[in-house]
Backbone as a printed PyTorch tensor [residue, N CA C, xyz], in Angstrom:
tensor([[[-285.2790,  149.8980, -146.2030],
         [-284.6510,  148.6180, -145.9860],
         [-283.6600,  148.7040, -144.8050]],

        [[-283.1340,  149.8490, -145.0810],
         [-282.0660,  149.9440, -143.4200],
         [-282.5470,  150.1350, -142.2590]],

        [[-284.0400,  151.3290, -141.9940],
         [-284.6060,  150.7690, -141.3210],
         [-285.2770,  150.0530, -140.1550]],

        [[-285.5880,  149.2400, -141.6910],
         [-286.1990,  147.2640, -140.8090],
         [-284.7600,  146.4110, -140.1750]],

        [[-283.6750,  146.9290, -141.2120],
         [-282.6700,  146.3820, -140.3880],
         [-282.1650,  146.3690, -138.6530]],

        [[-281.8190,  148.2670, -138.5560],
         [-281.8860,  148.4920, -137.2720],
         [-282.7110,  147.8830, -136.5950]],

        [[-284.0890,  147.9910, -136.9000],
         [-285.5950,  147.6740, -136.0480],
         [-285.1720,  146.2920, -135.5940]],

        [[-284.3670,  145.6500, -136.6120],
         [-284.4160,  144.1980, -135.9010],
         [-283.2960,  143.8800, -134.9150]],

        [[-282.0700,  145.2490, -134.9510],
         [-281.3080,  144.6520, -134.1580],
         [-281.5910,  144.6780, -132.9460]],

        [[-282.0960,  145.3740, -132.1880],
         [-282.5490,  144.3880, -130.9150],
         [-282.5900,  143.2700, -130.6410]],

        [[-283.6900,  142.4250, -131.3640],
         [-283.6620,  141.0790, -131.2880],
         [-282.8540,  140.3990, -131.3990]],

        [[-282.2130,  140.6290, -132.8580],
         [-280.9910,  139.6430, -133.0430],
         [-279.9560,  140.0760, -131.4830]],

        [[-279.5380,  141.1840, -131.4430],
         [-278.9590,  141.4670, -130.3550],
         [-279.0610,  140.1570, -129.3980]],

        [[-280.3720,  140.5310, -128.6760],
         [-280.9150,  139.6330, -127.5550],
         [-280.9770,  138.1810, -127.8050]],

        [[-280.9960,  137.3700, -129.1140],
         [-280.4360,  136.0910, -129.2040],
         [-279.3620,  136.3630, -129.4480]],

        [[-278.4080,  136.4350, -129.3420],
         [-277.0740,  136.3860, -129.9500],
         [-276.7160,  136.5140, -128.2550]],

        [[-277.0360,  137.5120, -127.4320],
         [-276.6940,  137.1340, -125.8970],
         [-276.8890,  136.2770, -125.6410]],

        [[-278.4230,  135.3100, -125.8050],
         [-279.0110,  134.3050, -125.2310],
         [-277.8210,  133.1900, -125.3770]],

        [[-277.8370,  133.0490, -126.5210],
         [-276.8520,  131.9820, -126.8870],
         [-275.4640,  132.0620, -126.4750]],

        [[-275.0100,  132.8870, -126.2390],
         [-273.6930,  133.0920, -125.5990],
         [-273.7810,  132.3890, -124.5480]],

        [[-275.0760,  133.1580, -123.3470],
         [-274.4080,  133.1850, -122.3540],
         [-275.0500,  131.7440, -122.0980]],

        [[-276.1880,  130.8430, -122.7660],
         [-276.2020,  129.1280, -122.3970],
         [-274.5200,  128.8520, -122.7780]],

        [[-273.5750,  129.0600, -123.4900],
         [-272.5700,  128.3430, -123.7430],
         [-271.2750,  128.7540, -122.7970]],

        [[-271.9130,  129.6140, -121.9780],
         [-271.3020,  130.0070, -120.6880],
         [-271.7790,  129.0880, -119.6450]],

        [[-272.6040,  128.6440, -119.5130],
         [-273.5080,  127.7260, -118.4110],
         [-273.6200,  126.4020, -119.4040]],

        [[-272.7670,  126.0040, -120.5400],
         [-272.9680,  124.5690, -120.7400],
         [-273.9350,  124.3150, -121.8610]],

        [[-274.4710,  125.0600, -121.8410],
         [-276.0310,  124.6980, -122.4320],
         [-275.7650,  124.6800, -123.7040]],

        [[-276.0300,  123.5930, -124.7340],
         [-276.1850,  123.1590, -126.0690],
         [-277.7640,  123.5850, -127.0310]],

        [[-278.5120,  123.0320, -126.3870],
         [-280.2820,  123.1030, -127.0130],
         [-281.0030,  124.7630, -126.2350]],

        [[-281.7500,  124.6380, -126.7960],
         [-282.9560,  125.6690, -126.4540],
         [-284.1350,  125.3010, -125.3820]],

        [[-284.3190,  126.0720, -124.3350],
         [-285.7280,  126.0220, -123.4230],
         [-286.2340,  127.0050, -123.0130]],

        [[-287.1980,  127.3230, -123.6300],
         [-288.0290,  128.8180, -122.8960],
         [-287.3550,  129.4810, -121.4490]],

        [[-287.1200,  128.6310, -120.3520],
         [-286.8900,  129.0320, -119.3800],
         [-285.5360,  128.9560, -119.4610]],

        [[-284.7350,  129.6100, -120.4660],
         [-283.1270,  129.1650, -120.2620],
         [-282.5340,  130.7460, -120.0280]],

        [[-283.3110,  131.5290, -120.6670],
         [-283.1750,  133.4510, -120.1240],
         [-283.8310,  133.6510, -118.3190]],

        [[-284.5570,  133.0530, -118.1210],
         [-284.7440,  133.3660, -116.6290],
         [-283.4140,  132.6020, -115.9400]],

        [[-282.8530,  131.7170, -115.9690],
         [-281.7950,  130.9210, -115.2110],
         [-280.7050,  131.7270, -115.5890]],

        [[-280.6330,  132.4060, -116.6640],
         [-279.0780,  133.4040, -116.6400],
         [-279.5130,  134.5140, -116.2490]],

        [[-280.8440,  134.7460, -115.9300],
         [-281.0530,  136.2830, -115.4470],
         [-280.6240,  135.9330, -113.4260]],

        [[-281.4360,  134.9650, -113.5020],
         [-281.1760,  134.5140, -112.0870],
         [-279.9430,  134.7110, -111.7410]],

        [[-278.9080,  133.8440, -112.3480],
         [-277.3310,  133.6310, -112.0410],
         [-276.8190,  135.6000, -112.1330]],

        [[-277.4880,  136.2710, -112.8520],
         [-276.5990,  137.5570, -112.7340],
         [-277.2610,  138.3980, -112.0790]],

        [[-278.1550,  138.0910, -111.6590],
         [-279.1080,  138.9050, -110.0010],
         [-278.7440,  138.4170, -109.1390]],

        [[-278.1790,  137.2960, -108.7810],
         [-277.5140,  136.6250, -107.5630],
         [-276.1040,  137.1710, -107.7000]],

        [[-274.9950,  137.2350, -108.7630],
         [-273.9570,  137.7730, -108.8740],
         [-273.9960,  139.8760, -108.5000]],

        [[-274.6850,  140.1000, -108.9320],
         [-275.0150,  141.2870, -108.6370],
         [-275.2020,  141.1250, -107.0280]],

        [[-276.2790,  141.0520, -106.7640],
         [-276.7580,  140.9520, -105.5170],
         [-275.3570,  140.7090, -104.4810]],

        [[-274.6410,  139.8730, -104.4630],
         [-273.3370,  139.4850, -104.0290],
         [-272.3410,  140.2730, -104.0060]],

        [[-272.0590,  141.0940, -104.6380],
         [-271.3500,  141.5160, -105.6560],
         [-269.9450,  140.3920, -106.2830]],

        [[-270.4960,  139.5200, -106.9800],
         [-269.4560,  138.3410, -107.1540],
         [-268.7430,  139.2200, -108.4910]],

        [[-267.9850,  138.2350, -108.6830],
         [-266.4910,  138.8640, -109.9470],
         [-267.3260,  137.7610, -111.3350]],

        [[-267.6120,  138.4740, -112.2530],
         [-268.4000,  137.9080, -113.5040],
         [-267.4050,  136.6820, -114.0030]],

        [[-265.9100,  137.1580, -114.4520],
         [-264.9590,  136.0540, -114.9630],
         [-264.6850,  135.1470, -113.6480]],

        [[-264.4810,  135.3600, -112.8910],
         [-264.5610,  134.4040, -111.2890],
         [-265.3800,  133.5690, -111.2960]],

        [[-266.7340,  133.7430, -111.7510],
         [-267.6310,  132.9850, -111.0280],
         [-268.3420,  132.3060, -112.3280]],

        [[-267.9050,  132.5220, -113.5020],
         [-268.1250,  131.5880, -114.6090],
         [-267.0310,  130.7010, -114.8540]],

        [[-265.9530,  130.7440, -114.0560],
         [-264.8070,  130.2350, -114.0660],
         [-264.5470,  129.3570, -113.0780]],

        [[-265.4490,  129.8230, -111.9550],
         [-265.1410,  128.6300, -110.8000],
         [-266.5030,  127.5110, -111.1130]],

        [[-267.7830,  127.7130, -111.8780],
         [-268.8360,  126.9680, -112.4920],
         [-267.9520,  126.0710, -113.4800]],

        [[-267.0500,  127.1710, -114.6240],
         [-266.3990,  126.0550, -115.6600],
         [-265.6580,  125.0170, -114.9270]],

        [[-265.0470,  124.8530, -113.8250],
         [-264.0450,  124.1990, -113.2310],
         [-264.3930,  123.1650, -112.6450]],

        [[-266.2400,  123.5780, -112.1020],
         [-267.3510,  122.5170, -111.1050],
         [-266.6350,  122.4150, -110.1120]],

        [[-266.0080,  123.7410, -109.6400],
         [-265.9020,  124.1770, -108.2060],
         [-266.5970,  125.1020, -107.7360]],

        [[-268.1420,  125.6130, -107.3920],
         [-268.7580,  126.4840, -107.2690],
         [-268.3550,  127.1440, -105.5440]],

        [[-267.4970,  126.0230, -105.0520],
         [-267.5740,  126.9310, -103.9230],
         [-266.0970,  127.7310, -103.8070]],

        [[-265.4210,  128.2010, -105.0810],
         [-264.2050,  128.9080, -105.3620],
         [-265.2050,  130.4070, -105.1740]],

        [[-266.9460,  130.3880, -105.3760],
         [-267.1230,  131.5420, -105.8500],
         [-267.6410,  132.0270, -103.9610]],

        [[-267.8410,  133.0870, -104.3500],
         [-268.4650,  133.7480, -102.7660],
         [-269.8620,  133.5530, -102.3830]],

        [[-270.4150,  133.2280, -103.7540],
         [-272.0420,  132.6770, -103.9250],
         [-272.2240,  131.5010, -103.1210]],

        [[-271.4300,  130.8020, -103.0350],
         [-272.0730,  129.2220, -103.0380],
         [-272.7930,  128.8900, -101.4120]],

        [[-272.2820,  129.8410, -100.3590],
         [-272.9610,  129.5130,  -99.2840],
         [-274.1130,  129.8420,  -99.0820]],

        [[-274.9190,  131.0620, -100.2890],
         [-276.2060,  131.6290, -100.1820],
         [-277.1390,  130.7770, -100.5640]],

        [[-277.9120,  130.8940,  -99.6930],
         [-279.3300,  129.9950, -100.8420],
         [-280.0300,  130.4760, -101.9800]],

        [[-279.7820,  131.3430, -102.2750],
         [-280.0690,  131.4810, -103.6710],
         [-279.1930,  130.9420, -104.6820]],

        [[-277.9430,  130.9130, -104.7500],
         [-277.0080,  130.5760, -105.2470],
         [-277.1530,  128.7470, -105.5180]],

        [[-277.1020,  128.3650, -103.9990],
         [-277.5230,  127.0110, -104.1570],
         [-278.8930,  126.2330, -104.9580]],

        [[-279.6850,  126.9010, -104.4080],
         [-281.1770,  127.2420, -105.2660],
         [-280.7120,  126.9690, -107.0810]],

        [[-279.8540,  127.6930, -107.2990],
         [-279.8050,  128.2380, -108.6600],
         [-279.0550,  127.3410, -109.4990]],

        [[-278.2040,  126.7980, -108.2710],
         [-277.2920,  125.5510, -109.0960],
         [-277.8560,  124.3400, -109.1710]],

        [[-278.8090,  124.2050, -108.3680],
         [-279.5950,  122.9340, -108.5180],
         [-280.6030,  122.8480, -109.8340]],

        [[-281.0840,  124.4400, -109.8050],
         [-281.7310,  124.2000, -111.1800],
         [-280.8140,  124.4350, -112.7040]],

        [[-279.8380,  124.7520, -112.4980],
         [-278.9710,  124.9080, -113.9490],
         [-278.2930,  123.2360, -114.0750]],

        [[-278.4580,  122.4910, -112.7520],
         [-277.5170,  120.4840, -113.0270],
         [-278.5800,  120.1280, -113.1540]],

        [[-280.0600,  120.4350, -113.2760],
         [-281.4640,  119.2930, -113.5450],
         [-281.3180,  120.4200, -115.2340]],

        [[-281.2700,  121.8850, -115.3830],
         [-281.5980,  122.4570, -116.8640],
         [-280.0140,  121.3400, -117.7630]],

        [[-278.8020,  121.0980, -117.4040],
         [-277.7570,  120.0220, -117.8450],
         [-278.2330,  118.7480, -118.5810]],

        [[-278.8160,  118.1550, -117.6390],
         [-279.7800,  116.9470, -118.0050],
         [-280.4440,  116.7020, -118.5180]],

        [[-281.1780,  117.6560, -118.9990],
         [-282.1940,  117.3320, -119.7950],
         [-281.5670,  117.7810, -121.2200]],

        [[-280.2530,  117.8230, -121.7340],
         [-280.0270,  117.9340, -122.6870],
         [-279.1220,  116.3660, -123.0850]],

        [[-278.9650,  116.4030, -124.4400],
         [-278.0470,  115.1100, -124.8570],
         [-277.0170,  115.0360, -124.4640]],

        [[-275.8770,  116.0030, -124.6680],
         [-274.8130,  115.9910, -124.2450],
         [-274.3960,  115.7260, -122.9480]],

        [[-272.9270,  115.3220, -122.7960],
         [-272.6550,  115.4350, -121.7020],
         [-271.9570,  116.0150, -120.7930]],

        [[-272.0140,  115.9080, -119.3880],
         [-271.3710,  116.8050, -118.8070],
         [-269.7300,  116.8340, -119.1260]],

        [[-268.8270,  116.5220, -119.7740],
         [-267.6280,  116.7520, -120.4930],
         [-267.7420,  117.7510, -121.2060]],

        [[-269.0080,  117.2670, -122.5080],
         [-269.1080,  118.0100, -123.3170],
         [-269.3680,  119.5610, -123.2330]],

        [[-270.2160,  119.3020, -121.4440],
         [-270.9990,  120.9180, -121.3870],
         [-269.6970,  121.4300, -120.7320]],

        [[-268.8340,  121.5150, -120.1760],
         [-267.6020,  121.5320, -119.3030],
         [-266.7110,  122.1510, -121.0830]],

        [[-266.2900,  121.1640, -121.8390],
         [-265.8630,  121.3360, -122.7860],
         [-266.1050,  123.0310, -123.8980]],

        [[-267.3310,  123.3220, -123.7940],
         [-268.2670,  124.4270, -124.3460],
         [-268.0570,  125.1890, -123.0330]],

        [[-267.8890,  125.4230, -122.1250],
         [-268.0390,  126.1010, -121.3860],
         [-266.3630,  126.6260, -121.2390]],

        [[-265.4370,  126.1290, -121.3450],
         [-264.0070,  125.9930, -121.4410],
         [-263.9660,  127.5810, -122.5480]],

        [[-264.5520,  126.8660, -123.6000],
         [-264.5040,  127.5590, -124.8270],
         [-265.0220,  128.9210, -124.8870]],

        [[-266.1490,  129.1260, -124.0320],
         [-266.4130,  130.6240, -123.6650],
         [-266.7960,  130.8890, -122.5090]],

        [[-265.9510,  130.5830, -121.4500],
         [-265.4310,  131.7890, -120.7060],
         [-263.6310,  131.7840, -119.9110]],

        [[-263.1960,  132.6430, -120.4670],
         [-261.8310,  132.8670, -120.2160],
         [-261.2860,  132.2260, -118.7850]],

        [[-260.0400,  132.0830, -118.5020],
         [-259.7380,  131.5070, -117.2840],
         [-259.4350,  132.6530, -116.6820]],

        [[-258.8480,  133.7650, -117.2350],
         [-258.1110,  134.8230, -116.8660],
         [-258.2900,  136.2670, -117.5430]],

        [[-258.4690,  137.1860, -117.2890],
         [-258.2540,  138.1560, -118.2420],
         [-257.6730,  139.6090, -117.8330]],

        [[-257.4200,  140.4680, -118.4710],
         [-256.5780,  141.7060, -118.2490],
         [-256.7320,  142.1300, -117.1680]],

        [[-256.6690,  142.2830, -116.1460],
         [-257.0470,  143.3590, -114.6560],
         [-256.3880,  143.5930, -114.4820]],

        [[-257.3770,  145.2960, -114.5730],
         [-256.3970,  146.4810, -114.1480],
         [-255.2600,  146.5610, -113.3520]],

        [[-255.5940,  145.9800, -112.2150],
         [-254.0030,  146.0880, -111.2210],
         [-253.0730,  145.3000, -111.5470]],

        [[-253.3660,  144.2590, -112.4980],
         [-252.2770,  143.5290, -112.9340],
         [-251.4780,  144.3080, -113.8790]],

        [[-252.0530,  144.7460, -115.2410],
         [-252.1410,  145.4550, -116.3130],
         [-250.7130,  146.7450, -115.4200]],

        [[-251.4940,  147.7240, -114.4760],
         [-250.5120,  148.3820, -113.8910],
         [-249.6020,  148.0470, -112.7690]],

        [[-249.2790,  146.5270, -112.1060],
         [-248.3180,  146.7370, -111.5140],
         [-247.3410,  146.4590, -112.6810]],

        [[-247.5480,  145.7700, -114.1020],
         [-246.3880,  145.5790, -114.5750],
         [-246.1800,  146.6980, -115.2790]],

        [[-246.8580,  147.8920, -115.6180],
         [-246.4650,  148.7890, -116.6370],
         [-245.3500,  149.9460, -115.0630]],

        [[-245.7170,  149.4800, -113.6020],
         [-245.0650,  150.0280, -113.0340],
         [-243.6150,  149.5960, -112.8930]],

        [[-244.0810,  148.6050, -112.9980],
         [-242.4260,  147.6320, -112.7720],
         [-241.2180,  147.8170, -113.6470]],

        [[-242.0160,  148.2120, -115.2640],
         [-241.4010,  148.5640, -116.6460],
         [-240.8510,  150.0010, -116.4980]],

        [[-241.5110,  151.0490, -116.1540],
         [-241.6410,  152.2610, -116.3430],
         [-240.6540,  152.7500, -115.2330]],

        [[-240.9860,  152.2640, -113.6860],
         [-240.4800,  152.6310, -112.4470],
         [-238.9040,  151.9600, -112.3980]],

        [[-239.0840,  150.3590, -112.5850],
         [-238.0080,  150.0120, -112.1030],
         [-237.6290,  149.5590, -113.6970]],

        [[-237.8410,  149.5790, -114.4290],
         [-237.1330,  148.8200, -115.6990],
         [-237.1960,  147.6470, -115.8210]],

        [[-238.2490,  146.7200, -115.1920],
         [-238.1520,  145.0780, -114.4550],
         [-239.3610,  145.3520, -116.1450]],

        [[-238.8980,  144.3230, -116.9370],
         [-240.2690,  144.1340, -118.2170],
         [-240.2780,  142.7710, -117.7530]],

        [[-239.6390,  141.8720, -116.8240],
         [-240.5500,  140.6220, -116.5430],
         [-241.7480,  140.1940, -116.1660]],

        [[-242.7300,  141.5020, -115.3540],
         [-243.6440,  141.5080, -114.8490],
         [-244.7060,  141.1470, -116.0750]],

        [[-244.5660,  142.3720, -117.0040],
         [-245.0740,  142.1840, -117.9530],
         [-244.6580,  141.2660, -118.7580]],

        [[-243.8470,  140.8130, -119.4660],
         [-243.9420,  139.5510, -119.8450],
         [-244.5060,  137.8940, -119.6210]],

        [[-244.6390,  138.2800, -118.3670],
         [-245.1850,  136.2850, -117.1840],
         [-246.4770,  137.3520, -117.2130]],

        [[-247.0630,  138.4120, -117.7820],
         [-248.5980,  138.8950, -117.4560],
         [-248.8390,  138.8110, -119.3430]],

        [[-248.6490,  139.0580, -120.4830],
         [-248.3580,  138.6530, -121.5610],
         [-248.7650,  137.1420, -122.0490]],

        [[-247.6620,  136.7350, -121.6150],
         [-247.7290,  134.7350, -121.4170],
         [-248.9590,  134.1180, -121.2760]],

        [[-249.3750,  134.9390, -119.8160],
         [-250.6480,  134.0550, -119.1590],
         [-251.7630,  134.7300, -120.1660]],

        [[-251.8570,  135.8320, -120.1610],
         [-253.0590,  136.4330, -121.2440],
         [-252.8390,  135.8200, -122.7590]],

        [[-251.6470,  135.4690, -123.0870],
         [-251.5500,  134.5890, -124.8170],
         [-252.7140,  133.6450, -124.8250]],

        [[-252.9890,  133.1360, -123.6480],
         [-253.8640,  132.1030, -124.1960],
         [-254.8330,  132.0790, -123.1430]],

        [[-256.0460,  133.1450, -122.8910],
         [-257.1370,  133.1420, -121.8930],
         [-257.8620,  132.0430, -121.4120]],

        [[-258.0500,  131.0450, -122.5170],
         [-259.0920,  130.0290, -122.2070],
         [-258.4280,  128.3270, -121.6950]],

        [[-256.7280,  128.7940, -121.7900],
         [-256.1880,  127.5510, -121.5370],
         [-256.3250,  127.0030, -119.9700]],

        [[-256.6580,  127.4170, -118.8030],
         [-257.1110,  127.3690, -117.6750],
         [-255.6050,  126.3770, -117.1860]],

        [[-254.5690,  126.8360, -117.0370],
         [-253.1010,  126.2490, -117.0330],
         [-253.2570,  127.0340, -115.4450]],

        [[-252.5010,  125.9580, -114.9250],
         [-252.1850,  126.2260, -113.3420],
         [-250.8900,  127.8790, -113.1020]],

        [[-250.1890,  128.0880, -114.3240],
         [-249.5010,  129.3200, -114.1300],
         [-250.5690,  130.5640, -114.3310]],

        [[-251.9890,  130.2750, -114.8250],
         [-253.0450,  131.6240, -114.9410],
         [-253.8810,  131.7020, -113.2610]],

        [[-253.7740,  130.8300, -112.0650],
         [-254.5180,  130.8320, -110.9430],
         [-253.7160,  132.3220, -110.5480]],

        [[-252.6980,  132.5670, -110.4680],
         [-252.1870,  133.9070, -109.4030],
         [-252.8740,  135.2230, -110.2960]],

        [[-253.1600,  134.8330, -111.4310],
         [-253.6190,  135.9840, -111.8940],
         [-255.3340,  136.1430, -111.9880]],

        [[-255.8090,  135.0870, -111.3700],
         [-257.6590,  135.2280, -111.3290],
         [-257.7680,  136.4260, -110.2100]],

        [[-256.9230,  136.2110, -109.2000],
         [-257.0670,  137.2100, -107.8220],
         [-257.9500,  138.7180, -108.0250]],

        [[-258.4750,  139.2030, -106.8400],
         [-259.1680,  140.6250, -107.6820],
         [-258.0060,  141.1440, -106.6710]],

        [[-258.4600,  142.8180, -107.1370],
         [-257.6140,  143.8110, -105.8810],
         [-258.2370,  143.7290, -104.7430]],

        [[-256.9740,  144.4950, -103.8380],
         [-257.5710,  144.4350, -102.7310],
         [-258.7260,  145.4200, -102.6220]],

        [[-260.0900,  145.3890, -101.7830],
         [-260.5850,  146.3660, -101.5220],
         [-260.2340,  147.7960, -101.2100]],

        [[-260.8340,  148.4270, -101.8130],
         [-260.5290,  149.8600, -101.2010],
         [-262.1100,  150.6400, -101.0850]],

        [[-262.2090,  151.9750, -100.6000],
         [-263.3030,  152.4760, -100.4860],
         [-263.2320,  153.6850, -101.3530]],

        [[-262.1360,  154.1110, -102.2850],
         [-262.4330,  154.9010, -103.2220],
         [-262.4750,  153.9710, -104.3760]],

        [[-263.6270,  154.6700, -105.2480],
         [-264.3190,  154.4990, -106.5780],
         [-262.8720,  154.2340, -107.4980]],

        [[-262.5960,  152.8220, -108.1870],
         [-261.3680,  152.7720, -109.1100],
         [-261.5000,  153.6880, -110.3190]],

        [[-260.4450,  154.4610, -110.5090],
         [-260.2540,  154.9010, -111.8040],
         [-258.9700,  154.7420, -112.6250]],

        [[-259.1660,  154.8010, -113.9390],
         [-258.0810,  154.4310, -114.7210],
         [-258.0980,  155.1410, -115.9120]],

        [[-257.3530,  155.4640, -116.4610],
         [-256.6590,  157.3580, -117.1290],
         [-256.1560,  156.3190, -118.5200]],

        [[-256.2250,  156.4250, -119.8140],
         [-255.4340,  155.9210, -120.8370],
         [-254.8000,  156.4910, -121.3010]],

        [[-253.1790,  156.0490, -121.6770],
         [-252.0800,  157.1220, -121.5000],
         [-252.1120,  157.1920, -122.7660]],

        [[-252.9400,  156.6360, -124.0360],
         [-252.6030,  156.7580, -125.3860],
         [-252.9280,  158.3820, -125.6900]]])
């Protein structure tokens, strides 16, 4: 009996993504072709190398050109078919905006944020850093104009990031 259980988690696995990630892109109902349009969107993000919370975040906002995608034609390509895959469902675009609010974060932990304030604490004794980084993470999905300074990525560098856990 345990198993058939394992055996099945795959599957369940793989719907349980499916469905996520339509409620990342809006999507309410079911369509065969609704796993090729999120495979699309994360082969174009790949391909790019776009920022995953960035660019489900500048879609939740229906500012696609916040993302680095939007001048490619694939990208464009891709958004035309995810506002005709919109339509053909009941709901509406509030609603899909609304669901989309709901899962995917406005903001979330990054690393360089995470360590300039544990530097600020540790180095200079400043715990405000971390606290206004606290605040904005209390509530990920509230998309509040004090969480924009914290979407930012780092700056580029050409060594490989690493990060050490001091627990």
């Amino acid at each position: 009996m345990a198993q058939d259980e394992v055996t099945n988690f795959s599957e369940l696995y793989h719907c349980n993504w499916l469905a996520g990630m339509r409620a990342k892109l809006g999507i309410f109902n079911e369509e065969p072709e609704d796993e090729t349009l999120v495979e699309d969107l994360l082969s174009i993000m790949h391909k790019y190398r776009a920022d995953y919370t960035n660019t489900f975040r500048a879609l939740t906002l229906d500012k696609p050109e916040d993302t680095g995608l939007f001048d490619t034609t694939e990208f464009k390509q891709w958004h035309e078919q995810w506002q005709a895959r919109l339509g053909r469902q009941e709901e509406s675009k509030v609603s899909s905006q609304q669901l989309m609010r709901k899962s995917n974060p406005a903001v979330i932990p990054r690393n360089h944020r995470v360590e300039a304030a544990l530097e600020a604490a540790v180095k200079h004794g400043d715990y405000g850093v971390m606290e206004r980084l606290l605040i904005v993470l209390s509530n990920p999905y509230a998309y509040a104009k004090e969480q924009d300074e914290y979407t930012t990525l780092p700056e580029e560098s050409s060594r490989p990031y690493r990060t050490f856990c001091g627990t």
